[in-house]
C-alpha positions as CSV (number, residue, x, y, z in Angstrom):
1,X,35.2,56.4,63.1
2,X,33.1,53.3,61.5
3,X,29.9,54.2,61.6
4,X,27.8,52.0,64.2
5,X,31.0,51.4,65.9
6,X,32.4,53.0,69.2
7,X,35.8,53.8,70.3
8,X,36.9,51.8,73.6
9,X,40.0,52.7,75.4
10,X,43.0,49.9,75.8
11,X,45.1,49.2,78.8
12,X,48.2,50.1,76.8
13,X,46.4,53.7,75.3
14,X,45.4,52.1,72.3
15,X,41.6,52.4,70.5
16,X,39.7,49.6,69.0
17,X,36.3,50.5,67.5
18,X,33.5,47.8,68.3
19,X,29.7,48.0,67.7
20,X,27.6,46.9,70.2
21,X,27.1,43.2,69.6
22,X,31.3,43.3,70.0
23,X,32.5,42.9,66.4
24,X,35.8,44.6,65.5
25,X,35.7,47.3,63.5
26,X,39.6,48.6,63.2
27,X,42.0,50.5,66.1
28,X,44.5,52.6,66.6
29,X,47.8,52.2,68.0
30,X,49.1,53.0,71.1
31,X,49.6,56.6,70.7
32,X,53.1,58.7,70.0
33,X,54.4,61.9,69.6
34,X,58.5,62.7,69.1
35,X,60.2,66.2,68.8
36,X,62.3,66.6,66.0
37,X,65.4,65.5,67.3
38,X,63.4,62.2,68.3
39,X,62.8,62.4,72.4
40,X,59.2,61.4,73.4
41,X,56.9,63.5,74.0
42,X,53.7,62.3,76.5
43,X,50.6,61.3,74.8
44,X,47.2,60.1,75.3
45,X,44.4,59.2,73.6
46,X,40.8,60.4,75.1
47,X,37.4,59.4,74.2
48,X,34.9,62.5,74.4
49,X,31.6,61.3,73.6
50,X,32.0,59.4,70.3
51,X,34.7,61.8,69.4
52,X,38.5,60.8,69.5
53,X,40.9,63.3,70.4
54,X,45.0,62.8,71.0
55,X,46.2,64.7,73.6
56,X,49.9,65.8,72.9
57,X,51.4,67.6,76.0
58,X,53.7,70.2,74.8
59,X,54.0,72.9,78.1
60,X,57.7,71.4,78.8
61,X,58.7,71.2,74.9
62,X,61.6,74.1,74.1
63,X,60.8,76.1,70.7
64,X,63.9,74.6,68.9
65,X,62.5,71.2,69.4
66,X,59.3,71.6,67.1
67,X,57.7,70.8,65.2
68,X,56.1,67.7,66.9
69,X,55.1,64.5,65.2
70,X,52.1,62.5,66.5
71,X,51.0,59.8,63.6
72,X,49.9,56.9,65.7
73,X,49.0,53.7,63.2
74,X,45.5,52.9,62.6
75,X,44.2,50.2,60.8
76,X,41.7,47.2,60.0
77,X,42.8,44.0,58.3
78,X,44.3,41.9,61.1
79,X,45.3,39.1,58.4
80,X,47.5,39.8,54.9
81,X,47.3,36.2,53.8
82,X,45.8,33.1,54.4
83,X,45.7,29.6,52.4
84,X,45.9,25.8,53.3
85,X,48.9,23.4,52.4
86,X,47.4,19.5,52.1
87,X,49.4,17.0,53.4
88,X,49.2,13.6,53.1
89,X,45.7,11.8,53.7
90,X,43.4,14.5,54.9
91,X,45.6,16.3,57.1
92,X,46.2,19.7,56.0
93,X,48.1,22.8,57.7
94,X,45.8,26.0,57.3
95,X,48.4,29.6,57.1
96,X,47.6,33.1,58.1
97,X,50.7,35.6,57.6
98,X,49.2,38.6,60.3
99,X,49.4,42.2,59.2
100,X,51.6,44.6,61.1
101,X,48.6,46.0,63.0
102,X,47.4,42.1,63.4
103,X,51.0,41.3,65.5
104,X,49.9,44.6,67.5
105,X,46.1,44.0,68.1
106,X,46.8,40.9,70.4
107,X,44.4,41.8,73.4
108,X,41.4,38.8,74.1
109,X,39.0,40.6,73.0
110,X,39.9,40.8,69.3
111,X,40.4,36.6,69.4
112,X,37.2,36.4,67.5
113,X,37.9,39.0,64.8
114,X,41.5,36.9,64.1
115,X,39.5,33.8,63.5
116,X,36.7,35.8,61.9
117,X,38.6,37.2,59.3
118,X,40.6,34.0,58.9
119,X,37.7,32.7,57.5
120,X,37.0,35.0,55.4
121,X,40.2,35.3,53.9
122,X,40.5,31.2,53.1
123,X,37.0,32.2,51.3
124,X,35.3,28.0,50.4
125,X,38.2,26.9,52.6
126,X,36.6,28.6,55.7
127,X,35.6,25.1,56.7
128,X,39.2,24.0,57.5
129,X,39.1,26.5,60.6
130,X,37.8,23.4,62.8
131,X,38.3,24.0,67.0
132,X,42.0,22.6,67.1
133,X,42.9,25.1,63.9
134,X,40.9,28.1,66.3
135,X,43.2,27.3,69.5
136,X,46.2,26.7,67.4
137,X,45.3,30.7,65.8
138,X,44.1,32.2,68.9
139,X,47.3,30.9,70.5
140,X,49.4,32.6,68.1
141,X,47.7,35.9,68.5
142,X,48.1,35.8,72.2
143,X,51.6,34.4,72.5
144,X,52.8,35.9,69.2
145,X,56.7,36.4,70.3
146,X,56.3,32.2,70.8
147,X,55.0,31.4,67.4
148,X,58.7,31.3,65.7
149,X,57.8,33.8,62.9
150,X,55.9,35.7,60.9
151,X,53.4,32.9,59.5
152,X,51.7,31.1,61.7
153,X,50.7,27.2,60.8
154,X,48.2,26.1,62.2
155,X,48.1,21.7,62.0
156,X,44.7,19.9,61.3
157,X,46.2,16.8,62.9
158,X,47.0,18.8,66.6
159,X,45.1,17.3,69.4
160,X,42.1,20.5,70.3
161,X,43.6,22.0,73.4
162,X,42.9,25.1,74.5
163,X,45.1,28.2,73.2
164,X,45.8,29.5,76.6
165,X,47.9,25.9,77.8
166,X,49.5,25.7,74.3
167,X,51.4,29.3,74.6
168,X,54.9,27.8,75.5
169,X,58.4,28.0,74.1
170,X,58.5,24.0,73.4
171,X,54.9,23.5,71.5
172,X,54.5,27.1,70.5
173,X,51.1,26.8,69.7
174,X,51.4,23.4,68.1
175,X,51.0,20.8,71.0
């Protein structure tokens, strides 16, 4: 576990490790296990103290169906790739191609890590991420299967609205 960070249980069973002012540290995905001839077996994560353990119930699992695999995915990096694309005048289109754990990690409270480390990634470009750019992200990680693939633009010369009234199939997230 990141040091300074605590584990905090999803809805959907998965981890995400922030430190106490709320900054994202990595997660874990919801949690899996699978005999070997691939049936599900249950799962759960559980927090004891700052440990992390993963539960794998195996009571009702026959002895020709081992051995078990449990290899839930854990990662950091929510974005692979970012860069801008000028258009004409000083409009612009600012890209973010999202990791596989960054499609995942869509819950609200990891809208500030997105952005975060879409800054961080455009490096002396950070600037670009104005408020319309932020909404036009945030929508994207919220409403992902809207977006139309896997990069998302984001269009300097959107009207700022917020991201929650842009996630729809005919704007998707470019109103």
């Amino acid at each position: 576990m990141p040091a300074g960070a605590a584990p905090i249980l999803q809805n959907d069973g998965s981890i995400i490790f922030q430190d106490d002012e709320g900054n994202y540290h990595g997660g874990i995905a919801t949690p899996w296990a699978r005999v070997s001839y691939g049936t599900a077996v249950p799962t759960q994560f559980e927090i004891i103290g700052r440990d992390l353990v993963q539960r794998v119930e195996l009571d009702d699992v026959p002895a020709d169906a081992y051995p078990v695999v449990a290899d839930p995915w854990a990662g950091r990096a929510l974005v692979a790739a970012a860069w801008v694309t000028n258009q004409s005048g000083s409009a612009y289109i600012v890209n973010a191609t999202p990791t596989s754990w960054g499609e995942f990690y869509r819950g609200i409270n990891t809208h500030a890590a997105h952005v975060a480390e879409l800054k961080a990634k455009l490096g002396t470009l950070a600037s670009k991420v104005t408020a319309t750019i932020d909404n036009q992200l945030v929508c994207h990680v919220a409403y992902g299967y809207l977006s139309g693939g896997k990069t998302y633009n984001m269009e300097s010369y959107r009207p700022n609205i917020h991201w929650s009234l842009q996630g729809n199939p005919v704007t998707q997230c470019n109103p």
